[in-house]
Structures are given as C-alpha cells and as structure tokens.
N, C-alpha and C positions, 0 to 999 in steps of 0.2 A: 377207696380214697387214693389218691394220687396225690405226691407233693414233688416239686422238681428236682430233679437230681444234681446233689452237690457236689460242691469238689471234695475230694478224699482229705480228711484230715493229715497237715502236712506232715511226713516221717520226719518231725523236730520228736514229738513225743512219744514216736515209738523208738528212735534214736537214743535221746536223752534216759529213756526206760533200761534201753540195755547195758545203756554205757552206767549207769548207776546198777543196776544188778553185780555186771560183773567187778564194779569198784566194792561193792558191800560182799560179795562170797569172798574175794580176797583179804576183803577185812575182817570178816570175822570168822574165818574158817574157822405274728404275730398279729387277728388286728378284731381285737375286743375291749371295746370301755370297759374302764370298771373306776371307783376314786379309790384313790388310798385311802386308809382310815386317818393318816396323816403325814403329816410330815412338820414336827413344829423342832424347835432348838434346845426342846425339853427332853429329849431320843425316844418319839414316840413312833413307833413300830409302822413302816411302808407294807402294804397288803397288795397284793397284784396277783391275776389271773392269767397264767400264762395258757391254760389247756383248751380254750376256748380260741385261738388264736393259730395255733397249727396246722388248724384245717384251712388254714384260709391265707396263703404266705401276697406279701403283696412286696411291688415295685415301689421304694424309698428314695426320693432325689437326694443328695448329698449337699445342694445348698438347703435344705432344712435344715441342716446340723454344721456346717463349713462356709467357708466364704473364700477359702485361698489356700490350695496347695503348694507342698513341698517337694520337692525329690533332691536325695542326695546321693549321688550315687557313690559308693564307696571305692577308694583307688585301689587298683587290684596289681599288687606286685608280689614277687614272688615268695616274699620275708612277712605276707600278710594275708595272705589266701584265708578266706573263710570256706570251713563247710558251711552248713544249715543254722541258721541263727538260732541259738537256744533262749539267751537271755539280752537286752537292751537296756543303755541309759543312759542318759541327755543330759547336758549341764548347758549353761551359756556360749561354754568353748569347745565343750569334747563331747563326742559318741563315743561310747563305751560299749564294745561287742565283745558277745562271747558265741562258740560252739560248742560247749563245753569241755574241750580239750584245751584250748588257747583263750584268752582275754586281751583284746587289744584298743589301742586307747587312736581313734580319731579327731581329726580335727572337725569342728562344723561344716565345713566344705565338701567332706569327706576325703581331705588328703588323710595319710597314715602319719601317726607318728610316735610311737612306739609301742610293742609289747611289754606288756604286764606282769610278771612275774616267767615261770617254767615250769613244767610237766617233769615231776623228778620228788624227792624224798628227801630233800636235804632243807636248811634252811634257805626262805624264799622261794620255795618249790613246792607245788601240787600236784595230786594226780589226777584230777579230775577239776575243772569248774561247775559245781553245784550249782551254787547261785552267788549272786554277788551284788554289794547293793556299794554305794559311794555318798560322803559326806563333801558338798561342794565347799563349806565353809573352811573348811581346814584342810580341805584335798588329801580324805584319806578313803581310798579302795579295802573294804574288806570279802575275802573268796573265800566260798563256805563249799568244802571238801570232805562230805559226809560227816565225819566223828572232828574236825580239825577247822577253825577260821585263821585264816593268814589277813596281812595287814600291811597293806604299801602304802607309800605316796601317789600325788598323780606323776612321777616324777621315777613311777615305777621303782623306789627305791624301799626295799624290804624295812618293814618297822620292827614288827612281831607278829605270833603264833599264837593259839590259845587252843587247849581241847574243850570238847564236851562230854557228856556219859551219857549220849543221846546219839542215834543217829538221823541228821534235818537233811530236808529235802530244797527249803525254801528259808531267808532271810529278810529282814529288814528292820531296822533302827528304830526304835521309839525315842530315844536320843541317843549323844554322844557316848553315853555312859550306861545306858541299855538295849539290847539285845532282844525281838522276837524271831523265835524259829518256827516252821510248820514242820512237824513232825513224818516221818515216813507214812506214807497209807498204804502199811501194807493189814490186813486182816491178822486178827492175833492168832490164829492156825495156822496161818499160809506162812507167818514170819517164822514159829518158831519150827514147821516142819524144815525150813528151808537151811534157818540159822542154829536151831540147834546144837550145841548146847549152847552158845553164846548170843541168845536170840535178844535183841532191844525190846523194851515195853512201848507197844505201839496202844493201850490205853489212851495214853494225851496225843492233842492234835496240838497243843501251844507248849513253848518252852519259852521263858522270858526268864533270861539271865543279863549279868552285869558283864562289865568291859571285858573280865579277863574267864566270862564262861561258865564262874560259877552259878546255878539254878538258882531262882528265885524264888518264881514260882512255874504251878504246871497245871496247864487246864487240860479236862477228856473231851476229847471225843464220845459225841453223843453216841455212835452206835458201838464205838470200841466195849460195850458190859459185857459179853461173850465171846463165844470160842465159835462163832459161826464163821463164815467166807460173807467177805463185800466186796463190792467194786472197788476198784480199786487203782486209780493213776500216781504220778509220779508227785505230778502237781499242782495244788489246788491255788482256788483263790485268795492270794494274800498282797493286799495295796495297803498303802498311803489317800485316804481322801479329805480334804479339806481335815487335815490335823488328827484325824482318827484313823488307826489301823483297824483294815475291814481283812476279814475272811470267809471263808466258806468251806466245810468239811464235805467231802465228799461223800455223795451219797444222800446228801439233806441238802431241803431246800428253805432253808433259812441262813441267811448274810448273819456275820457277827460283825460290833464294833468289841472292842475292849475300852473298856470306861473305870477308870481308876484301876487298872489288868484287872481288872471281872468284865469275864463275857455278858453281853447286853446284846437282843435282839435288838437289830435294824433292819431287815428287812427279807418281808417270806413271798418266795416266787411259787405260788400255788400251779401246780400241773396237774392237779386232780386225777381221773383216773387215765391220764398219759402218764401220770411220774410212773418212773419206770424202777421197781422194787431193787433197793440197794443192797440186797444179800445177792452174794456173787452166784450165776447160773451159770450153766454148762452150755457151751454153745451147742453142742450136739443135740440138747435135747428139748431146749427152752426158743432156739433162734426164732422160729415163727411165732409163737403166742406171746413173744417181748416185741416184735418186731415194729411196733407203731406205739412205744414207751420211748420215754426222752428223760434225760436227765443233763446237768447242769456241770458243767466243764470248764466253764472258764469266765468269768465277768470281769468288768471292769468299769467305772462311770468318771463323766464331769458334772458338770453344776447341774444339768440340765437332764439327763437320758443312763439308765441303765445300757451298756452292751455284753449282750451274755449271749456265750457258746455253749447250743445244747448238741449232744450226741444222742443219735437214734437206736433205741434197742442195745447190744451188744456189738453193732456194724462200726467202723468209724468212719459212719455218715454223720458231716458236722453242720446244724444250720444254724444263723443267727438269727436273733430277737432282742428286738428294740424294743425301750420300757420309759414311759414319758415320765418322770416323777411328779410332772405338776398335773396332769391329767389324769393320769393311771393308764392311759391308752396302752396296747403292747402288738407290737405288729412281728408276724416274722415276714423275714427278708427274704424275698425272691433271690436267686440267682446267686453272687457269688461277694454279694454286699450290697452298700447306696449304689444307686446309679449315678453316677458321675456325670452331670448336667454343668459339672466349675470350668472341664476341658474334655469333656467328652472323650476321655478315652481309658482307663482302667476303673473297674469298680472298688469302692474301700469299703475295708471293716477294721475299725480299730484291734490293735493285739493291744495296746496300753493308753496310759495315759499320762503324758506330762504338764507337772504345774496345773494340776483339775480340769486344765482347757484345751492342750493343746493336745491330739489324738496322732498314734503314731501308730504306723504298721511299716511292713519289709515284705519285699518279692524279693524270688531268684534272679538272674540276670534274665535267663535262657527265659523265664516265663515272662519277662517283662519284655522280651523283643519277639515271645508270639503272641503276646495280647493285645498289644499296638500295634499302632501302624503306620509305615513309614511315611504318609501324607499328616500326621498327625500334627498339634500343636503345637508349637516354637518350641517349648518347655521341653514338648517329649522328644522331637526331632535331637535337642541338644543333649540329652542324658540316651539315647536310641546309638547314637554316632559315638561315644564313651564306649560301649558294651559291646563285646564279645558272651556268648552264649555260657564259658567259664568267666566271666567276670567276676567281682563281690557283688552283692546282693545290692539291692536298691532302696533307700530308707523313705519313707513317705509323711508326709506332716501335714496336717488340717489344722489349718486357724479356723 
C-alpha cells in the first residue's frame, strides 16, 4: 500500500509538549459511503467508517466546503514577534494569538495592539500560556497556566487569579460562571514515575468547576482504570459546537457532548482494524507492525462536515479526513488539504472553527512566500509584498 506523503506534523505540538513538561517538573518537583445511523435533535449517536477510506485518499476542491477566502496577515514589529502559533481566537474586532509563551491581542486587520498580560510570577503574570479561551460579551481573557487561571480585560487590564488542585492542559467556558478543563494525558505510570511523589490523578479527562476553581464535578477517562502506558499528547479534542461542549480523549474513537455535565456519546469514528492500539508502544520495537494504524489527533466540525487529524502509526505523519454528516461519506485528503480551486493558490485544512461556520487555519510567513507564487492572485500578490520570511504568521478564513 502506498499513500502520499505528508507534511510533518507542525513543531507547535511537539513545542507546546516541552514547554509544558518543563513548566509541570518545575511545579511539582477518506472515501467510503456508509449512513450514519443518525443524526436527529434527540443526541442520537453519528456512526462513520473511517478504515475503509485510507486506502484510497482522494483530491477535495475547497469550493465544496468555501466560497471566499481570507488572509490576514499579521503586523510583525518588534514588541510583537510571534513564534509558532499554539492557540487562536476571533471576535468581531480582535485576534487573539498565543505561542504559548506571550498572548497578544490583534486588530481584525491584523495591525498589533497590545499584549496581554507577562511571563513572570507576580500578580498579572504567567509562566506559560496553556490555553486560553475569551468571553466577547464582557471582554474578559481568561489564561490557563497549568495548576493557575488568570483573568484580564480586553483592555489587558489584570482582574483576578484562581488555582486549581488539577493540573489542565485545555479550557473553555460552559458559561460565565463555569468552568471545563481537559485534564493532562499523561498515562497514570508515566505521570507518577515522573512526578512522583506529587503526582496529579490523571484518572479524569474532564474537570468542570465554577468561577473561582472550585471542582464540581469530574469525569474519567475511559482508558485511565490502570496502571498501563498510552498514547499520549498534550492536547485533545475539546470545542464549542452549536451550544454543546464536544471532546475526545485520546486514544478512543468516540466524540463526547456533555449534556446536563454527563458525558453522552455523539459521535464514533470506527477505524476498524487501522485503529491503532492506544496502550503506549515502544518505538524500537513495535514501529513496523503499528506502521499502517491511525489514530485520531485532532477534530473539529461546522454545520456540515467533520475535520479530523489522523496520525499514522507512532511517526508524526499527520493526514486529513473529511466526514460528510448528512451523507456518511468519509474521504481522506490527498496532498496537504482542499485543493484550492477559490484562488488557486495554497491548499486549506481547517485548524479550527469559528461561529460553526467560519474555518480558520494559520501559515508561517517563510512557508507562505514558498508556496505561492509571485504571479499569483491580487489577494496573494498584496499579503506576498507585506512578508519577509521572519514575518508573523499568516491567518486564513473560509466563508
């Protein structure tokens, strides 16, 4: 079997992996029919065949899914230099970028205009950006710093601090006044060889606490019942879709919603005998007999289409797969996303989704002035002539 070779999964995640390590030792020293079985308003469980679909990756246009691109390239001065983008987010007026070391607040345009708090220990100070999610209606920023959430305005003006007696990997609001966290993935051996004796209970994959941190409640993780080794990344799947927080634990191939906070299947991406066994292997000894296993890294959907990032074997060869919900279709993606038939010139794969509809992804600069080309379209010629090779990144949006 032969499938085409993709781009390396970007060093956000194996970035974002170290720079969380070394913040926690410190602290604690596609293309097969199938129908769903449904899809109604009642939370009846979506079924899709992802393993039938691998062997067979196909070329995707981008107006099936878009109609009008974005680019915004962001102003790159010296008070605002991004590394590698870890985390994203959109409002009417501001982008909101992080590298996980700095959080800075853009204009839509992508001018700068100001940073977000500081890298420090004091109050209004973190050492790290976890993650960080924002509330438009009352323009408040909150930055989740492992065991610690801090609290500004858009206005970068410090509110408040809160701990937790968890260490999170990932946030997001259920409302104003609660609180979901995705828990560390690390394997309960691997955690407490490492953290010993102050090891966190990596059991639960959900923590749902109130304003000021106190726990609520706390759901497990399916495979957390033993002391075995699993797979294990930094960061799984956890959105906002049409009003329900969705997740996915690593390692398993079943979508949660939370519905009244109880976990509720929504929806299972069957890989059959491709899924690739979620107790952690040893590369040395397993690389070839895992090497054509897939497992599930990263999703995301709108009204219309799953977009999920599978990784191949233990390699981090990363390909995409498109999942129709009204169909069941599931194609994977040739090449290095849609084909771009709107301006013919870079291919997209969504990294998120705002407002259910609108699909966002981000280039490097330097990758965005070798993948074009300089006879290109008005649009790219104008953001082409912006960019120097160290520039900021480049934000991309699909209506």
């Amino acid at each position: 079997m032969h499938l085409c070779t993709r781009e390396r999964i970007s060093n956000k995640m194996k970035t974002t992996f170290v720079t969380l390590l070394i913040f926690l030792i410190s602290t604690l020293s596609c293309t097969q029919s199938t129908k769903p079985e449904y899809s109604n308003s009642e939370g009846s469980v979506f079924q899709f065949n992802l393993g039938n679909s691998i062997d067979n990756p196909k070329t995707f246009p981008l107006s099936k899914i878009g109609s009008r691109l974005e680019y915004i390239a962001l102003e790159s001065k010296p008070e605002c230099m991004l590394g590698e983008i870890t985390k994203l987010a959109l409002t009417d007026s501001f982008i909101f970028v992080s590298d996980s070391r700095k959080l800075l607040q853009f204009r839509k345009d992508g001018k700068y205009n100001k940073r977000i708090g500081s890298v420090g220990r004091g109050p209004g100070e973190f050492r790290f950006v976890g993650d960080f999610c924002i509330t438009d209606q009352d323009g408040k920023i909150f930055v989740l710093d492992g065991r610690q959430v801090v609290v500004f305005d858009y206005n970068g003006h410090y509110q408040r601090s809160f701990n937790l007696d968890f260490i999170a990997c990932q946030m997001i609001l259920e409302d104003r006044n609660t609180f979901i966290f995705h828990d560390l993935n690390f394997s309960i051996n691997v955690t407490n060889q490492m953290f010993k004796p102050n090891f966190p209970d990596t059991t639960y994959s959900i923590h749902i606490t109130d304003s000021t941190g106190k726990n609520l409640i706390k759901i497990k993780h399916d495979l957390r019942q033993g002391n075995e080794p699993y797979i294990n990344i930094t960061s799984s799947p956890l959105y906002s879709h049409n009003g329900s927080i969705t997740f996915l634990e690593t390692g398993i191939d079943t979508v949660y919603h939370l519905n009244k906070r109880k976990k509720e299947r929504y929806a299972v991406f069957n890989l059959g005998e491709r899924k690739m066994d979620p107790h952690l292997v040893y590369k040395e000894k397993y690389a070839e007999e895992v090497k054509d296993k897939y497992w599930i890294a990263s999703l995301t959907e709108n009204i219309d289409f799953f977009f999920i990032d599978l990784i191949q074997g233990i390699s981090d060869t990363m390909f995409y797969c498109l999942v129709n919900k009204q169909t069941g279709e599931t194609t994977l993606i040739r090449d290095l996303g849609f084909k771009n038939d709107l301006d013919d010139s870079l291919d997209f794969w969504p990294k998120q989704v705002y407002k259910d509809s609108i699909l966002v992804s981000y280039i490097e600069a330097y990758k965005f002035l070798q993948l074009t080309k300089v006879d290109s379209h008005e649009k790219i010629k104008e953001i082409r002539h912006k960019l120097t090779e160290t520039s900021n990144p480049v934000i991309i949006l699909l209506n």
